[in-house]
C-alpha positions as CSV (number, residue, x, y, z in Angstrom):
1,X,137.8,66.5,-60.6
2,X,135.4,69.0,-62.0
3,X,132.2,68.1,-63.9
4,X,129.7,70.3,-65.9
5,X,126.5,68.8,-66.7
6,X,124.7,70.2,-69.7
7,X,120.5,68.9,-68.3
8,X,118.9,67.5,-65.4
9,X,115.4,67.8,-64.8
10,X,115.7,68.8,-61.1
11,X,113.9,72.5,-61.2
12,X,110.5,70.2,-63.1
13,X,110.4,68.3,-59.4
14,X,111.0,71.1,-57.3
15,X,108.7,73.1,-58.7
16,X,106.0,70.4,-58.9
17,X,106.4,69.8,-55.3
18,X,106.9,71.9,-52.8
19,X,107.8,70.3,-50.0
20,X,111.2,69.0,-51.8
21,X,114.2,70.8,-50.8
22,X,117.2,71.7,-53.2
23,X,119.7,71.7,-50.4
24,X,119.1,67.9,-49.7
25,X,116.4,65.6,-51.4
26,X,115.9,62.1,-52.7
27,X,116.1,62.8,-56.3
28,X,119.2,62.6,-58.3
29,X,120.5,66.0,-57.7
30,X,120.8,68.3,-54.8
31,X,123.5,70.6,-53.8
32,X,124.9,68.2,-51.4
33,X,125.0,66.2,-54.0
34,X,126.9,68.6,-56.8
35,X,129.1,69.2,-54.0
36,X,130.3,65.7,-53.5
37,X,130.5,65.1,-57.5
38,X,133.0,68.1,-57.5
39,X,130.3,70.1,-59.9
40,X,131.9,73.5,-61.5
41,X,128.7,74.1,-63.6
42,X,125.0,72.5,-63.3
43,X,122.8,73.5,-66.4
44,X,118.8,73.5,-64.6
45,X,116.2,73.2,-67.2
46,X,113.1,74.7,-67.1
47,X,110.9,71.5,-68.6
48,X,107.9,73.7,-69.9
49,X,105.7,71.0,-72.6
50,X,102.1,71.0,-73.6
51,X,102.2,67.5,-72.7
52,X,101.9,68.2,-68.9
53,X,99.6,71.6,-69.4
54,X,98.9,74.1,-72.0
55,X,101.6,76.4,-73.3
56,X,101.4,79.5,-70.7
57,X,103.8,82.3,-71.0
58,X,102.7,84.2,-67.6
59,X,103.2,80.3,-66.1
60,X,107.0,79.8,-67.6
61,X,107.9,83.3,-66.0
62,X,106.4,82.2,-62.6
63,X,108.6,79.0,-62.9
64,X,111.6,81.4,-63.6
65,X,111.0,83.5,-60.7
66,X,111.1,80.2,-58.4
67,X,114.5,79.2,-59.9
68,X,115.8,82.2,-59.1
69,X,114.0,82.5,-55.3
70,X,115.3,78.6,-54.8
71,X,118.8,79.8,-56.1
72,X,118.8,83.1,-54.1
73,X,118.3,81.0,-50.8
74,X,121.4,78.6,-51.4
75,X,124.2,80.7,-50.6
76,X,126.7,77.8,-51.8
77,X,125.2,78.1,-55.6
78,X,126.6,80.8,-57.8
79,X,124.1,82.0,-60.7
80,X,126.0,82.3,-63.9
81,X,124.8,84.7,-66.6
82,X,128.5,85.0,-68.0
83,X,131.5,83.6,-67.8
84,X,133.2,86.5,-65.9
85,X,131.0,85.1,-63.0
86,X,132.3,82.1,-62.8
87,X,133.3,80.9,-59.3
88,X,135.9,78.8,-58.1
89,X,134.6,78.3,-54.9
90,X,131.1,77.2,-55.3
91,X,128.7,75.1,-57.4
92,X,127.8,77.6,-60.5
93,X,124.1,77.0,-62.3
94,X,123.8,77.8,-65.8
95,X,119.7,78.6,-66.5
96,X,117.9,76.5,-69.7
97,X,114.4,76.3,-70.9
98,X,113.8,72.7,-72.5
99,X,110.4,73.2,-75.1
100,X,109.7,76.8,-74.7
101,X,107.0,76.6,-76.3
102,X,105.6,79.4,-74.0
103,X,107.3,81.9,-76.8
104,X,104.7,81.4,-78.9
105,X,106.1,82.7,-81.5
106,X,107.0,86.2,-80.0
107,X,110.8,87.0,-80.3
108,X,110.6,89.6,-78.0
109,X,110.1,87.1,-75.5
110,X,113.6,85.4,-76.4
111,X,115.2,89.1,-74.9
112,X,112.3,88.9,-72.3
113,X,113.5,85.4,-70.7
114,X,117.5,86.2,-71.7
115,X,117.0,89.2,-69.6
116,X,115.4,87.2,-66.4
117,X,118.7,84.6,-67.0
118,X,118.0,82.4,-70.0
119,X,121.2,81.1,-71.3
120,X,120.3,78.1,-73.4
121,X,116.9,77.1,-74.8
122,X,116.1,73.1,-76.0
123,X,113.7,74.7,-79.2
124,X,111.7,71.5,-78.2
125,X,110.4,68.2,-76.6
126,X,108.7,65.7,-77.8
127,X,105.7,67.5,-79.9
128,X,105.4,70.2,-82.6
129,X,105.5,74.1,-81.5
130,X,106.7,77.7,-82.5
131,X,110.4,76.9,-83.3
132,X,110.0,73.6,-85.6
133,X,109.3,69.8,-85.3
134,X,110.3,67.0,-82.8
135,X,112.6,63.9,-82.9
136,X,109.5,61.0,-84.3
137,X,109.2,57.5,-85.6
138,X,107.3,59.0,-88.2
139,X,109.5,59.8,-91.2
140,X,107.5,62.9,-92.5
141,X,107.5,64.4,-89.0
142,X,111.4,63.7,-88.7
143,X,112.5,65.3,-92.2
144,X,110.8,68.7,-91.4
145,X,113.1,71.7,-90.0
146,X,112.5,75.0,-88.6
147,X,109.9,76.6,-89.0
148,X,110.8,80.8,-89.8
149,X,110.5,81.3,-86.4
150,X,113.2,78.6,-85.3
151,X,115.2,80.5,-87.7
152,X,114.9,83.9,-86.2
153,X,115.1,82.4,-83.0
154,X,118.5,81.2,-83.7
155,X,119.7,84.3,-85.6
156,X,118.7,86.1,-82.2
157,X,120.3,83.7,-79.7
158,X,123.7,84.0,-81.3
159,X,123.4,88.0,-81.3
160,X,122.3,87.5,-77.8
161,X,124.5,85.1,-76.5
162,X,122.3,82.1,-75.7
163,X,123.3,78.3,-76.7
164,X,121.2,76.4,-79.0
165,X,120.3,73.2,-77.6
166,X,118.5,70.5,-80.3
167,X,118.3,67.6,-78.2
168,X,114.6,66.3,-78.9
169,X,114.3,68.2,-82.1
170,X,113.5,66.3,-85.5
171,X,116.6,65.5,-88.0
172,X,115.6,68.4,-90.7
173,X,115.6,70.8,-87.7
174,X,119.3,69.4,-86.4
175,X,120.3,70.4,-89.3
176,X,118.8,73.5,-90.0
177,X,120.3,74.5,-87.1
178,X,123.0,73.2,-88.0
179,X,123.2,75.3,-91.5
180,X,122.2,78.3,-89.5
181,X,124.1,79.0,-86.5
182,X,126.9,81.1,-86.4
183,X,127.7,80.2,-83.4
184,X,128.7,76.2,-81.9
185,X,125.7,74.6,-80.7
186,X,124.5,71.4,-78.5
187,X,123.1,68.3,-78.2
188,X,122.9,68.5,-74.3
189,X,121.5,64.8,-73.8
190,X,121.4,62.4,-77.0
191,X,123.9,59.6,-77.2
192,X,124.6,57.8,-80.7
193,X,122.1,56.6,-82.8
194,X,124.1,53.7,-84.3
195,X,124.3,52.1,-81.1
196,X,120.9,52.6,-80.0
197,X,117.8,53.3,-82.4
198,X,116.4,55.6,-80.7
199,X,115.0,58.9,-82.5
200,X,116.4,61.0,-79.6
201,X,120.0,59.6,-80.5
202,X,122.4,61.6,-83.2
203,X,123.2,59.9,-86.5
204,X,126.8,60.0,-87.1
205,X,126.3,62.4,-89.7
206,X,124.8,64.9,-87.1
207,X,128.3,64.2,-84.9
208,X,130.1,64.9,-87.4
209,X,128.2,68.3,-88.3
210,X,128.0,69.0,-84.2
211,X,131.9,68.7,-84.1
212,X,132.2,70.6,-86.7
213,X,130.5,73.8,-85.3
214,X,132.6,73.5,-82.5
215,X,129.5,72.1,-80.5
216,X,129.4,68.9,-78.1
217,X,127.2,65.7,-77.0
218,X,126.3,65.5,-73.6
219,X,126.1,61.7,-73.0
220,X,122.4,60.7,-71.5
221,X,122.4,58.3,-68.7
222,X,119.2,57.1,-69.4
223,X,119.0,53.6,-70.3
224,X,116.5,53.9,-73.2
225,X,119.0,55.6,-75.0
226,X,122.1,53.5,-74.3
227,X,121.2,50.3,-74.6
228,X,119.2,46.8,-74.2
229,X,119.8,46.9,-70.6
230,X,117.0,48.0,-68.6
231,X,119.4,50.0,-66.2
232,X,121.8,52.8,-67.5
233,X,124.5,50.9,-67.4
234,X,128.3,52.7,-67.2
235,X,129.3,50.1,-69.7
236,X,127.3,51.3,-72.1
237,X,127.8,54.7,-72.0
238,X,131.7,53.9,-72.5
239,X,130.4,52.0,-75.8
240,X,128.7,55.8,-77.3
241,X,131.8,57.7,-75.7
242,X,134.0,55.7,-77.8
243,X,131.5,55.5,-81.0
244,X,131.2,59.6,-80.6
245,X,134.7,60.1,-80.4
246,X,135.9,57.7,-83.2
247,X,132.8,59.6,-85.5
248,X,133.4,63.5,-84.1
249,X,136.4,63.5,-82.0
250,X,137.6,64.1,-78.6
251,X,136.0,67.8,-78.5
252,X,132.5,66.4,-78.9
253,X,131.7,64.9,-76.4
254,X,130.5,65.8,-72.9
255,X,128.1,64.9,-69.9
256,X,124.3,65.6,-70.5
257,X,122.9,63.1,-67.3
258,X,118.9,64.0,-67.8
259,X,118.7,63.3,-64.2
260,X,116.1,64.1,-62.3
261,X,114.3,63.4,-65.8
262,X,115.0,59.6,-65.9
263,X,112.0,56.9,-64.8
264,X,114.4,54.2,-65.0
265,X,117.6,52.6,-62.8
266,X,121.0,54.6,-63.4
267,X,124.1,52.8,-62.2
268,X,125.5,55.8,-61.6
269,X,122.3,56.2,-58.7
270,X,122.8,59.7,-58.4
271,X,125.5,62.8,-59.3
272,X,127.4,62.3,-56.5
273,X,128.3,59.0,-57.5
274,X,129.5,60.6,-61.0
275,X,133.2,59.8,-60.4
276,X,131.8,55.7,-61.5
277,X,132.2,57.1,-64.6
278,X,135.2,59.3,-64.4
279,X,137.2,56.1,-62.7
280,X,135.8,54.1,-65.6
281,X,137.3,56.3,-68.9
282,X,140.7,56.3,-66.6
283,X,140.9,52.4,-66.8
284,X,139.4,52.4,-70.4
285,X,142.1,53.5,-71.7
286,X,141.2,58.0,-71.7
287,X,144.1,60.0,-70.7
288,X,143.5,62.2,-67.8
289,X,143.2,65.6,-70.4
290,X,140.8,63.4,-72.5
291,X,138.8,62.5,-69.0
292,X,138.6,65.8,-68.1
293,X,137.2,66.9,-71.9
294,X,134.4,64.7,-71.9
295,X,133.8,65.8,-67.9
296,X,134.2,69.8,-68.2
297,X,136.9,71.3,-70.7
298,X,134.3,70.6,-73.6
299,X,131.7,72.6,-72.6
300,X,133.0,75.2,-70.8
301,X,134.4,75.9,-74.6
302,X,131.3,76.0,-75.7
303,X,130.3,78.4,-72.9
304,X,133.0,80.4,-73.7
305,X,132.3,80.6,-77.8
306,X,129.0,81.7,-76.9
307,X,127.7,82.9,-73.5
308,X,128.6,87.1,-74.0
């Protein structure tokens, strides 16, 4: 079984404090941990948001400079800046920003952090900032897209080769994006909006233009966007796997955990119990191939339509 998860939050605790270990910690992920869940590719996102301090450019490239000293210790993890560096042999990391707000309107700064290993960029989080508008309850907020510098932003992450990511955006910026890129892009943890009403979820109109571009879903574990269920329950993420697939199709969907990013009870209690899920599709009725989709062939398509 292979598995590539599109976010966890993991690099946002380790950074934060110093005394955690990436080798072995408490938290959702570790590399013991990708190692028992068979992982092949482990997106980290860098969680950079004014929420927790103010926008700071010279502060995001310190947090790079960690990821890559952390990664650079662990012999077992393979840094992937393309897909010729793939390995076989040990657990690949993929680098993401999730806000990057820290641009600050500079696209020199999208070649900047492409060339310290960049390879996808969630435009936003929860507030407003240089690319566009977030996902809101407030309708205004919601229908507003890019601003012209989420436009040029995506114009220059296709030429560079850097994925897209609008999980957290606003609906008019989904589908600017979705008008705009050339390339597939992601929603790398939102689940279905018709089965839970939650602004961070995808309408099936935004499946539909996701599968489309030749982009996928990562299904998010949390349970505030699967459910009533105060637990993320495996049940429930069965019910938006099957929604998402009957909306966009097998080739949409993928895994997106947000863990290390989730306050509340998973079912699935940590990645290396990932295979919960995996055992779960076989006895609902997925065929191995369509198991294996949803776990890795999805978005290592992606990957391969768009990492250079």
């Amino acid at each position: 079984m292979k598995l590539i998860d599109l976010h966890c939050d993991t690099f946002y605790k380790l950074y934060n404090d110093k005394t955690a270990r990436f080798d072995a910690n408490d938290g959702h992920i570790d590399l013991a941990k990708l190692k028992t869940a068979g992982s092949y590719i482990q997106t980290f996102a860098l969680f950079d948001s004014k929420e927790l301090h103010a926008y700071d450019y010279a502060n995001l490239l310190d947090y790079i400079d960690y990821y890559w000293n952390v990664i650079r210790e662990n012999t077992e993890v393979n840094p992937v800046l393309r897909l010729s560096d793939l390995s076989e042999h040990k657990v690949n990391a993929l680098l993401s920003l999730e806000d990057g707000g820290s641009i600050d309107g500079n696209i020199g700064r999208i070649q900047e952090v492409y060339d310290k290993g960049v390879r996808m960029i969630a435009l936003s989080w929860n507030f407003e900032n240089c690319f566009g508008y977030p996902n809101s309850t407030e309708a205004e907020t919601m229908s507003k897209g890019l601003k012209r510098f989420g436009f040029e932003t995506v114009e220059q992450m296709n030429e560079l080769g850097m994925i897209v990511d609008v999980s957290h955006m606003s609906d008019g910026c989904f589908f600017d994006v979705a008008n705009t890129s050339k390339k597939p892009f992601i929603a790398s943890h939102s689940n279905s909006r018709s089965l839970k009403a939650h602004t961070r979820n995808l309408t099936d109109d935004m499946i539909k233009r996701l599968a489309d571009s030749g982009g996928v879903c990562g299904i998010n574990f949390y349970a505030d966007f699967l459910g009533e269920d105060p637990i993320g329950r495996v049940e429930d993420m069965l019910r938006h796997i099957r929604h998402i697939r009957d909306v966009g199709g097998m080739d949409v969907l993928s895994i997106g955990s947000d863990f290390d990013g989730i306050d509340s009870e998973v079912e699935i209690s940590d990645i290396s119990k990932i295979a919960l899920l995996y055992d779960a599709l076989k006895s609902g009725g997925f065929t191995e191939e369509e198991t294996e989709k949803i776990f890795y062939k999805n978005a290592l398509r992606v990957f391969e339509d768009v990492l250079n």
